[in-house]
N, C-alpha and C positions, 0 to 999 in steps of 0.2 A: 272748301278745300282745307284740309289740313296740312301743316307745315310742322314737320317734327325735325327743331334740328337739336343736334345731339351738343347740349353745353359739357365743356371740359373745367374738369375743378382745375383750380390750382394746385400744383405738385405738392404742397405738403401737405394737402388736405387727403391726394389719395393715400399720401406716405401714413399719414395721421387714422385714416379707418385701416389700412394693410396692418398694422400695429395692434389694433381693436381685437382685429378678425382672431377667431382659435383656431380655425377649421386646422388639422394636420398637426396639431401640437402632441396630441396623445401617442400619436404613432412617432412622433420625434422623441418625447420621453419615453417610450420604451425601445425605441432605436440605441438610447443612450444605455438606460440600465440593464438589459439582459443580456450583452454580452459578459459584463462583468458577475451577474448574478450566473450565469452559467460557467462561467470560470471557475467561480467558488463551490461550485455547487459537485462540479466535477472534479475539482479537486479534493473537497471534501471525500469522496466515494473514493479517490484514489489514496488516501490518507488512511484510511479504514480497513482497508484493504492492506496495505501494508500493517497496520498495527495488530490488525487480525494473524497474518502472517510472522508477527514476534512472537506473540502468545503461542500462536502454535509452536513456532519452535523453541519456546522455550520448554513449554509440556513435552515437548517429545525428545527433547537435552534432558530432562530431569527423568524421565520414563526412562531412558538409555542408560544414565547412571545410576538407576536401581537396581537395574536388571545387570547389568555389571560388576555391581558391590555384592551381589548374590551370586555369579557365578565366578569361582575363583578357578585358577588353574587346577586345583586340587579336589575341582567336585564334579558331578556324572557329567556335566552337558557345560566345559568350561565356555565362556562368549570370547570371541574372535570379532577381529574388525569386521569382515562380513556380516555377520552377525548382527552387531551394533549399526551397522549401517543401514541392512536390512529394516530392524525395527523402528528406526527413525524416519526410514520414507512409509513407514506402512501408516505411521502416528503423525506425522504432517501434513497440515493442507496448502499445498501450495503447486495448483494445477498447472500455472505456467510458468514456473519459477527454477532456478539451476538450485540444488541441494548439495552441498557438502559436507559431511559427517568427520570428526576428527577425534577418533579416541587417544585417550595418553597413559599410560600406566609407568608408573615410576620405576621402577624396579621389577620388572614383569609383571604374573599375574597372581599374586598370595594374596595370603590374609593378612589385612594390617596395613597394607601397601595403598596408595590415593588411587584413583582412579578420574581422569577427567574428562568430559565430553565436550565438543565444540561444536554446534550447527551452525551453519553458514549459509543462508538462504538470500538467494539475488532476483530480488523482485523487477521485472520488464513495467515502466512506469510510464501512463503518457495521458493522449487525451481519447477516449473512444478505443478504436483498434488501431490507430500509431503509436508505436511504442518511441518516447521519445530519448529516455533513459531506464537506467536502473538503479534501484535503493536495492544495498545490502544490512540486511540484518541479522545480528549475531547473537548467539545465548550460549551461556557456557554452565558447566555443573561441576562440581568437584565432591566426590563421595569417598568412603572410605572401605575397602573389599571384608566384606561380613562373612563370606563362608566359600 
């Protein structure tokens, strides 16, 4: 007849192999680092996204006061703030974003005379599809009315 009885270690010796053991350590290190790697990660993309969105409106401030410095009160097709407005959202990329356009003309609209543009673009910033805030980015242009 066999007699199985079950010997207990002494508690620091379970303590002492529990310490050993790995099992579950991998999924503890990446419990730790992918929240933070997904933070950055998504933030990165929303960073991009906004700088993408300067660019554009800077190109589309600088397209506006070209097109401006060429059309003076005194030629076929003089530009009007609609106008200028108009071209700025057609030359922008910025899908989900509020657009403000702000022309300025010194002294009307001649020859000779500055001509300034202002885009004003309010980027919705967050994580995924919470928007948690918003980045506003500005470009301005200043030319001089050529005909």
């Amino acid at each position: 007849m066999r007699l199985s009885a079950r010997v207990r270690l002494p508690e620091w010796r379970r303590c002492k192999r529990a310490l050993r053991d790995q099992r579950g350590s991998t999924l503890l290190e990446m419990a730790v680092v992918l929240p933070p790697f997904f933070l950055l990660l998504f933030g990165l993309f929303e960073f991009s996204i906004v700088l993408l969105g300067y660019c554009s409106a800077s190109f589309a401030c600088r397209e506006a006061a070209r097109y401006a410095s060429v059309r003076s009160s005194t030629s076929i097709s003089p530009c009007t703030t609609a106008s200028i407005q108009a071209l700025v959202k057609t030359q922008i990329w910025a899908p989900s974003a509020t657009v403000t356009v702000t022309p300025t003309w010194a002294s009307g609209n001649t020859i000779g005379d500055p001509v300034k543009i202002s885009v004003s673009v309010a980027y919705p910033v967050g994580l995924a599809v919470i928007s948690v805030s918003t980045v506003t980015v500005t470009a301005s242009t200043q030319r001089t009315i050529m005909r």
